[in-house]
C-alpha positions as CSV (number, residue, x, y, z in Angstrom):
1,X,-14.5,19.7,6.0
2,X,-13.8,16.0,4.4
3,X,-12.3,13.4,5.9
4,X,-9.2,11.9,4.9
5,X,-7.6,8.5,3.9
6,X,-4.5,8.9,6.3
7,X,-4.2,5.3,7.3
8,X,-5.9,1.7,8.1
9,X,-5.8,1.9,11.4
10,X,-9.2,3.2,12.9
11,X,-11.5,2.5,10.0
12,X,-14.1,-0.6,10.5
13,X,-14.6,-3.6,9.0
14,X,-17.3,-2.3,7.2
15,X,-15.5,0.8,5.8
16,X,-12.8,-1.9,4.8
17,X,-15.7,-3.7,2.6
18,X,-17.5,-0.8,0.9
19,X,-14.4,0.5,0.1
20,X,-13.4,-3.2,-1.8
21,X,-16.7,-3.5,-3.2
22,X,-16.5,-0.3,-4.7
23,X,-13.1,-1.3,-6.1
24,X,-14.9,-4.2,-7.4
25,X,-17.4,-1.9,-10.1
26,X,-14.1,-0.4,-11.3
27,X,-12.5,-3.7,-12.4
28,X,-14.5,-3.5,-15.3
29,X,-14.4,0.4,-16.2
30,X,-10.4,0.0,-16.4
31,X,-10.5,-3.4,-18.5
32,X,-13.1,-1.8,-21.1
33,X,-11.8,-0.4,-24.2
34,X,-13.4,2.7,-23.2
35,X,-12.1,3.3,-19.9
36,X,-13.0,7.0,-18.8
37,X,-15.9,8.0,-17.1
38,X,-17.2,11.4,-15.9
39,X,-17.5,10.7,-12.0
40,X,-15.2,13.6,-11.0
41,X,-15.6,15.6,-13.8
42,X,-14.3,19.2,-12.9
43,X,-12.3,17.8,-9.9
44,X,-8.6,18.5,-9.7
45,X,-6.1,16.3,-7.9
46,X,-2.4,17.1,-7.5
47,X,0.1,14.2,-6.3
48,X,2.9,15.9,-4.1
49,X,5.7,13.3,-4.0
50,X,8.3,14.0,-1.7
51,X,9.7,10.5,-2.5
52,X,9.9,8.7,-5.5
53,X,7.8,6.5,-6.8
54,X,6.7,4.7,-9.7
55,X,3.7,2.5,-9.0
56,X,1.6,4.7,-6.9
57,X,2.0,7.9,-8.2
58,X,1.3,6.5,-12.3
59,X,-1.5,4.5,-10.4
60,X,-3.6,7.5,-8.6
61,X,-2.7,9.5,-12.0
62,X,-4.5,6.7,-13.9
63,X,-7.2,6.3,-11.4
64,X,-7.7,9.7,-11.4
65,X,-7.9,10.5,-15.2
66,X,-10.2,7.5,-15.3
67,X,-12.6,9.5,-13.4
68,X,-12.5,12.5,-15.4
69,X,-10.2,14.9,-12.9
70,X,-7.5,17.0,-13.7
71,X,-4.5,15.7,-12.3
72,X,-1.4,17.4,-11.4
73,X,1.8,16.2,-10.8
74,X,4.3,18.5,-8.6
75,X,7.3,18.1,-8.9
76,X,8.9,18.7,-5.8
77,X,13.1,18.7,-7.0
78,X,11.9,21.7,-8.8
79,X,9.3,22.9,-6.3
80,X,10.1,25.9,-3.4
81,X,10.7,23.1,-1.1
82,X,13.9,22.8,-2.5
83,X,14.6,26.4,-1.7
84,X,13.6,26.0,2.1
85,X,9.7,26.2,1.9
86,X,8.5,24.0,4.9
87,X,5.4,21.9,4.5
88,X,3.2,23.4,6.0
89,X,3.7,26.5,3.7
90,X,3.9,24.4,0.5
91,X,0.4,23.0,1.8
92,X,-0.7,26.3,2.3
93,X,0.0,27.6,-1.0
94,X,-1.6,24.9,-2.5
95,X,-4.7,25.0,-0.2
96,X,-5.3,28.6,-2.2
97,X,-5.8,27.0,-5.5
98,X,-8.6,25.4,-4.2
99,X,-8.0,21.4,-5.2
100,X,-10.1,18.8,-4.3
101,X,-7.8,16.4,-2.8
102,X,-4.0,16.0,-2.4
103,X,-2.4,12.5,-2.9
104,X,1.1,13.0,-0.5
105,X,4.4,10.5,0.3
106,X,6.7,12.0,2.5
107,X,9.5,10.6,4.6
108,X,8.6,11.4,7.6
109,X,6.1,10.3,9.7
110,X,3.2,11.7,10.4
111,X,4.0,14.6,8.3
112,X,0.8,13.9,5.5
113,X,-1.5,13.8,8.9
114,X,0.4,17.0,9.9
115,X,-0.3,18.6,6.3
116,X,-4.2,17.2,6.5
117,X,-4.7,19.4,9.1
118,X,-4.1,22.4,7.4
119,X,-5.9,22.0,4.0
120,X,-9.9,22.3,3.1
121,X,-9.5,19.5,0.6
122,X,-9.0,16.1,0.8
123,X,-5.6,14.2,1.9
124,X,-4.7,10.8,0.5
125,X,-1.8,8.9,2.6
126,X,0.6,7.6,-0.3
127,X,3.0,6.2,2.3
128,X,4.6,8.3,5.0
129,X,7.5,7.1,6.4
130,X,7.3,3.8,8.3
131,X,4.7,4.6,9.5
132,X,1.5,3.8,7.2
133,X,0.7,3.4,3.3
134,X,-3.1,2.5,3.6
135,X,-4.1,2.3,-0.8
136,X,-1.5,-0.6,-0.6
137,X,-3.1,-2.6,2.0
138,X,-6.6,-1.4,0.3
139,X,-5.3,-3.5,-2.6
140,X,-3.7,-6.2,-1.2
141,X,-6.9,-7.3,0.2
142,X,-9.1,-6.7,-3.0
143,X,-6.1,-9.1,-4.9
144,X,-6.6,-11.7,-2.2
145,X,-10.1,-11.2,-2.0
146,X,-10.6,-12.0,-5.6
147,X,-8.3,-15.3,-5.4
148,X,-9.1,-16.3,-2.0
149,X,-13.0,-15.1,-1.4
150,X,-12.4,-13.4,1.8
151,X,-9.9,-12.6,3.9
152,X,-10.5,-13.7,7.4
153,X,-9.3,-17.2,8.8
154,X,-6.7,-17.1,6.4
155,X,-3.0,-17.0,7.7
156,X,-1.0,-14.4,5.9
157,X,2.6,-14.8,6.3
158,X,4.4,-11.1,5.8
159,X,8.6,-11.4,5.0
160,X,11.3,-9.5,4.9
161,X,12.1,-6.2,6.2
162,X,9.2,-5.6,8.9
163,X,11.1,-2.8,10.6
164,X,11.2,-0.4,7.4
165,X,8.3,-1.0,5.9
166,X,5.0,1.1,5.9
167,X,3.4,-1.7,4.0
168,X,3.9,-4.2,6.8
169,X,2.1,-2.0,9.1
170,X,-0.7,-1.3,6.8
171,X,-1.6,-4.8,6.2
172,X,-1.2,-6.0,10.0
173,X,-4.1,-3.4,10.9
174,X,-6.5,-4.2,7.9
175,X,-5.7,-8.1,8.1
176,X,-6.4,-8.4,11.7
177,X,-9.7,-6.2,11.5
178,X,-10.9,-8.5,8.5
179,X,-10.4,-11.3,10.7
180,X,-7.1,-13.1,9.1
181,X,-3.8,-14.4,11.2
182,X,-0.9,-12.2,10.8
183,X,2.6,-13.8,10.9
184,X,5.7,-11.7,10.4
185,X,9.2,-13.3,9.5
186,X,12.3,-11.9,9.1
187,X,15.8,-11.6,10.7
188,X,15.6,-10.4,14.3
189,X,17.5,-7.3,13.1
190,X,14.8,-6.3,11.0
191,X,11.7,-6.9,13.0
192,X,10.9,-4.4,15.5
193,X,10.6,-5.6,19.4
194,X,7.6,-4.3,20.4
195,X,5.8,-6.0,16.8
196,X,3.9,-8.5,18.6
197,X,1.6,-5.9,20.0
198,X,0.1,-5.1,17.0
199,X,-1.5,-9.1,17.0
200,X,1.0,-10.8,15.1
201,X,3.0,-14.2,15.6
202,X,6.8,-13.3,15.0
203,X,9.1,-16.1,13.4
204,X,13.2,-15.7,12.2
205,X,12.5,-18.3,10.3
206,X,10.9,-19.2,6.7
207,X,10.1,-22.9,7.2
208,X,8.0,-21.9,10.9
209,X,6.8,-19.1,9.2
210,X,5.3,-20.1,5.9
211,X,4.6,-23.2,7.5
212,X,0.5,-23.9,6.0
213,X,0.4,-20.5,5.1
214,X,-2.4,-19.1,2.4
215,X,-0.9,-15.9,1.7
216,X,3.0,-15.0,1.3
217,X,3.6,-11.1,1.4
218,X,7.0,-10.5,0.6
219,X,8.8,-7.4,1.5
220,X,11.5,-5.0,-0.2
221,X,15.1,-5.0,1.6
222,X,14.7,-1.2,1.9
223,X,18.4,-0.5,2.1
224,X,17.8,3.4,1.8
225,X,16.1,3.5,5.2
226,X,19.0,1.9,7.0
227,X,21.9,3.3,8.9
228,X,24.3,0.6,10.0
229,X,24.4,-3.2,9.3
230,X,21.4,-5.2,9.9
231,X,22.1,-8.3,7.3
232,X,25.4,-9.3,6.3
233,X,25.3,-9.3,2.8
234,X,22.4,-9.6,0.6
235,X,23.5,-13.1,-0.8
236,X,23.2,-14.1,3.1
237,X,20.0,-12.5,3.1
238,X,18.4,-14.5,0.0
239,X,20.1,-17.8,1.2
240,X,18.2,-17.6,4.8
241,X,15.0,-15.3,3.7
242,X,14.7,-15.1,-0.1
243,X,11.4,-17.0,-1.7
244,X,12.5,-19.8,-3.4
245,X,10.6,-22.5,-4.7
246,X,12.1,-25.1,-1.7
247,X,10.9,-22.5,0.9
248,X,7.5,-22.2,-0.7
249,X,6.9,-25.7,-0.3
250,X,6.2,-25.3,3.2
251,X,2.9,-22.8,3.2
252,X,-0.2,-24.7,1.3
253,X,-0.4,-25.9,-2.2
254,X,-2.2,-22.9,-3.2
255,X,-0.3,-20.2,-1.5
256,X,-0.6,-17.0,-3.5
257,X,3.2,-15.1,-3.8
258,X,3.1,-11.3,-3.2
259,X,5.0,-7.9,-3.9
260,X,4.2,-4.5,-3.3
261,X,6.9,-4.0,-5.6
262,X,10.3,-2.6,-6.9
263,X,11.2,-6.1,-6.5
264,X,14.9,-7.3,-6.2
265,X,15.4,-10.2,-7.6
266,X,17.7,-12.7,-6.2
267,X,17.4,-10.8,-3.0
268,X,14.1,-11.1,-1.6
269,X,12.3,-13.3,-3.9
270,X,13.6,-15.9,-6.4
271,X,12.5,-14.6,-10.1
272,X,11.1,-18.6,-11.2
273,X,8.8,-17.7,-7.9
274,X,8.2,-14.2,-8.9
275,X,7.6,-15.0,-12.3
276,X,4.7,-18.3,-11.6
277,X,2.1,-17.7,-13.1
278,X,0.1,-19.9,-11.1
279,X,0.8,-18.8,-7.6
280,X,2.1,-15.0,-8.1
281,X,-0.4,-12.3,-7.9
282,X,2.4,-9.5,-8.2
283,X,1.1,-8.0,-11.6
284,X,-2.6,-8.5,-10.6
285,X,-1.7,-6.0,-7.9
286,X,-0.6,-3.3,-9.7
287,X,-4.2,-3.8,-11.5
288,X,-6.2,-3.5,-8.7
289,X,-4.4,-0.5,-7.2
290,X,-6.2,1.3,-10.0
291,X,-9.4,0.0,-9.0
292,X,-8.8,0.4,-5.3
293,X,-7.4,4.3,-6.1
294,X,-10.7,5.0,-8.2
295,X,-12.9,4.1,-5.4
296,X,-10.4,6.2,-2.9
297,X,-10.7,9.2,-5.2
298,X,-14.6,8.5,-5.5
299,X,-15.3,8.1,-1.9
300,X,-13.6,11.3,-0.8
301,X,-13.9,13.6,-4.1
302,X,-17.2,12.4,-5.7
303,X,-20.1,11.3,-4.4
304,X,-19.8,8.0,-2.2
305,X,-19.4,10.2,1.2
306,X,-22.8,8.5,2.6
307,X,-21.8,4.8,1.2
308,X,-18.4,4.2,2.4
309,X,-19.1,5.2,5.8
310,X,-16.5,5.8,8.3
311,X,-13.8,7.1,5.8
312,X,-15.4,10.3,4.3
């Protein structure tokens, strides 16, 4: 039975790297005017979204078609779930078409490492909850990577809305295993008590936080994950934790800007920030979760199951 890419925490250092420098090789494959290659040929793939998305479902759908695989795309508003099927049955019924791997985002978590259990194929973690979205970290590092030349000594500052965000989490486990210094800042409302066990320094405010900083990560206010008040408006928010030019001047000189994306503007980050072309990486992100989702879909469907060890 194959392993599965359910989250960051667990895997090695070294699993970490084989899995970047195979995202390295496909750099090239998606910026050549020919860009499809036969690696999983035959394969089939379907993306079970149980949330919406944008980025990472067109993204493994890319990836995927890249390789060669069928991909397909269920659409779960007009799915059986909608008519009461539980998850475990819809996995079931799609475990009888035989695919070779499942890409799943769910809002609850756990339930993709619930689903995992019951399949023969492959399961790819597209973000479950608030609990883990592992291909997001994956190419987080490879954009830093690229820019910076390795990840660990470097102090990452991650901002915004820690509590909510499956990103966050991601990126503490893989920074800290590749050896970097994890700060989070946000208002104490939307940083979770317990945070500083995971190895991070916690800060409620922008100028400690980003203080000689080489990396800021900032976060989506995700309102749709919140019941009750934790900021008081989102004008408040931006004046006290929005990006701004004046804030950034506090982390180094070449600080790199980031965004897993949707991005609001005006509430999180400032767009003359967002939009630099010299210290944000935001688009280069969206290109290298290609990259990072080919060499997912080749470690667990093709045939890197001996080379990225500790993952397949």
């Amino acid at each position: 039975m194959p392993r599965h890419l359910l989250g960051i925490e667990g895997l090695s250092a070294e699993s970490i790297e084989a899995l970047l420098d195979l995202s390295e090789t496909y750099i090239d494959t998606s910026r050549s005017l020919v860009k499809r290659r036969d690696v999983l040929a035959g394969r089939t793939l379907i993306n079970i979204f149980f949330e919406n998305s944008t980025r990472t479902r067109t993204s493994f759908e890319v990836a995927a078609k890249r390789l060669g695989a069928d991909v397909i795309n269920m659409e779960v508003a007009a799915s059986s779930v909608k008519k009461g099927e539980t998850l475990l049955d819809t996995a079931m019924t799609l475990n009888a078409m035989l695919p070779d791997a499942l890409v799943v985002r769910h809002q609850e978590s756990g339930a993709v490492s619930l689903l995992a259990q019951k399949v023969n194929c492959a399961v790819i973690n597209a973000g479950d909850g608030q609990h883990e979205h592992p291909t997001q970290a994956l190419l987080d590092a490879l954009t830093i990577r690229r820019r910076k030349g390795t990840l660990r000594g470097l102090v990452v500052a991650i901002c915004g809305d820690i509590l909510h965000s499956r990103v966050a989490r991601s990126n503490i486990h893989l920074l800290n295993i590749m050896g970097a210094s994890v700060r989070v800042v946000g208002p104490a409302t939307l940083i979770p008590t317990d945070i500083d066990r995971l190895g991070v320094e916690v800060h409620h405010s922008m100028r400690t936080g980003l203080r000689d900083a080489d990396i800021v990560m900032m976060l989506r206010l995700q309102t749709e994950r919140m019941s009750g008040s934790f900021v008081p408006s989102t004008s408040e928010y931006f004046r006290f934790f929005g990006l701004d030019q004046e804030k950034l001047k506090v982390a180094k000189p070449g600080a790199l800007v980031m965004h897993p994306g949707p991005m609001n503007r005006g509430v999180e980050i400032d767009s003359a920030v967002a939009d630099d072309l010299k210290r944000s990486v935001i688009n280069e992100q969206v290109e290298m979760g290609v990259a990072v989702r080919m060499a997912c879909l080749d470690a667990l469907m093709g045939g890197r199951r001996n080379s990225v060890a500790g993952v397949v």
